[in-house]
Steps between C-alpha positions, in 0.01 A plus 500: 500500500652189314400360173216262469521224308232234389580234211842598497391867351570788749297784568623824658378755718228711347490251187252335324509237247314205396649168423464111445556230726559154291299227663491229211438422152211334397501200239481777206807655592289789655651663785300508822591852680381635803513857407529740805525935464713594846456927609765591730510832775778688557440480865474175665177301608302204489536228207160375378358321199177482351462203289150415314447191279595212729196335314563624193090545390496719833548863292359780653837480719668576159330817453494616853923456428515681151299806686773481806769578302323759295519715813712801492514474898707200466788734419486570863538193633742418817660127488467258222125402274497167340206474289438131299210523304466168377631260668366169334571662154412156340201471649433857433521460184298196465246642720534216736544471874741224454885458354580265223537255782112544608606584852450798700758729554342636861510152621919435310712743775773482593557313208798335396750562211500182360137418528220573228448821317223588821785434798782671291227809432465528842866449616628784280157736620635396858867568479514813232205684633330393845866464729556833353213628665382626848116593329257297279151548347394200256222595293206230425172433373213233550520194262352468157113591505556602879544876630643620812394831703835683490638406859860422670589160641814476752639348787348793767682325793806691405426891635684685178353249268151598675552884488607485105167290433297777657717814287399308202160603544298210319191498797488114524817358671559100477739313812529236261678176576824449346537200262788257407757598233301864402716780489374609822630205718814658354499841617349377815841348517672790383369727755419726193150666504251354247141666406320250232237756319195315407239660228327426196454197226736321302580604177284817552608849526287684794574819515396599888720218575780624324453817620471335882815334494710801352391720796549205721867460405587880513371475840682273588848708371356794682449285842919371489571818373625396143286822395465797710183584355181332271421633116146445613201625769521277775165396642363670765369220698701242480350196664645136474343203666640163545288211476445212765529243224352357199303242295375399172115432379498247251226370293225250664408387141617539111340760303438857389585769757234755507514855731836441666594785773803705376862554624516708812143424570409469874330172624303354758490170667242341304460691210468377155780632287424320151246232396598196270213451246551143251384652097134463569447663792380171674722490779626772666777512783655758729865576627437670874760680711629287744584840720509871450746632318649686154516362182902516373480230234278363260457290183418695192381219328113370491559154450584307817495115605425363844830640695636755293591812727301760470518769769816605734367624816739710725360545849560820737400606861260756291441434141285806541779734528704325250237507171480890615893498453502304181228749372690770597828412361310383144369872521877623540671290194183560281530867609871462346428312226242778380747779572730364240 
């Protein structure tokens, strides 16, 4: 095996080390790093990264990457780990989506190196990290005030891409379109396989989330045999369902939302999943299903105005059989979770 080197610092077989990538300085001479930890086999394999904090508010992917490389099995590994915590360390630490330059890193790649702080961000992410790589998994959350059912999102047309979205295990698959300038109209590109984890709030710790995505991404190792084994009980029924589409429920009228339907909830055409009450009770209005379905985002927040999104509906061949699986796999991480 040859060395492997990213920002100019090389990393040998069956080596690990952590370093800093410069990006920039910002106007108080404070250096903007993107700080990486690389784990290297002594046999050869795959190359993937797991990067969380794109949007730097988004943090459960932070934790779910501290608890990956707390694992002892990682001394097994075959091929080459990346792991990039945070990503958008300014806005990370500014618990903001957004980069000094108020843009959106998912929406800056490829980048450019002599564009602003977003497009060189995402240049040096693209050329130090993701063409070093033949695996990704990008770890998000739902917006501020706005939780997401832990799911995957990827580009299912591709048949490996597919198969790694089903090892994951998450029961709620997304064939989500691709947009402009994200990092996965990169890796599209790339031909490098790309699994976008989807779970929780912003700025909000959830701990079956967490928990989700770490299995998910040990799966994943197992499934291009990066690990020969999992530190964990795999589920015995492992059922994952892709859905037909989607579509968002948003608010009729402004005011209070009262009895809203939770995440993973199944839904009927028709149904009322939340009412909008004004302060004095004097007007009341409904948000209905526009189709059956399962909940797999929803805003966390009671106050709403007339258009504000309020439910993400993901639609299946049998939503029956897929709230059974989410139940069933919410029984298997708070099973682990309880274990601990």
């Amino acid at each position: 095996m040859s060395d492997f080197t990213v920002g100019g610092f090389k990393i040998k077989p069956g080596e690990r080390k952590k370093l800093d990538i410069k990006v920039a300085k910002l106007y108080d001479y404070t250096d903007m790093t993107l700080t990486v930890e690389i784990i290297r086999g002594e046999e050869e394999g795959p190359t993937m990264f797991v990067s969380a904090a794109m949007h730097g508010d988004e943090i459960n992917g932070v934790e779910i990457c501290r608890r990956l490389l707390k694992e002892k099995i990682l001394k097994k590994i075959k091929g080459t780990l990346i792991v990039v915590p945070i990503v958008n360390i300014f806005g990370f630490n500014s618990k903001s989506r957004y980069l000094p330059d108020r843009k959106d890193l998912n929406r800056s790649f490829p980048g450019s190196a002599s564009g602003s702080l977003s497009a060189r961000l995402a240049n040096i992410f693209i050329k130090e990290i993701v063409d070093k790589c033949t695996h990704g998994i990008d770890l998000h959350t739902g917006a501020i005030h706005r939780s997401n059912l832990p799911h995957i999102r990827a580009s299912l047309h591709v048949k490996e891409t597919n198969r790694l979205a089903n090892a994951f295990g998450s029961p709620v698959v997304i064939n989500s379109s691709i947009r402009e300038s994200s990092l996965r109209s990169m890796v599209v590109k790339k031909d490098i396989r790309l699994l976008v984890f989807e779970g929780g709030e912003a700025l909000r710790f959830d701990e079956h989330v967490i928990k989700s995505g770490l299995f998910g991404i040990l799966s994943v190792m197992k499934a291009i045999n990066m690990l020969d084994e999992l530190p964990f009980k795999p589920r015995k029924k492992k059922e994952v369902f892709t859905a037909k589409d989607s579509y968002w429920l948003r608010a009729p009228e402004s005011g209070l939302l009262i009895g809203a339907k939770k995440l993973g909830s199944r839904v009927k055409k028709g149904e009322t999943l939340a009412k909008i009450s004004d302060p004095f009770s004097k007007h009341i209005d409904k948000i209905v299903a526009d189709g059956a379905g399962i909940i797999i985002g929803r805003s966390e927040i009671p106050l709403v105005n007339e258009g504000d999104a309020v439910f993400h509906i993901a639609s299946f061949e049998d939503s029956k059989a897929v709230h059974a699986s989410v139940e069933s796999f919410d029984d298997y991480v708070s099973e682990s979770l309880n274990s601990q």
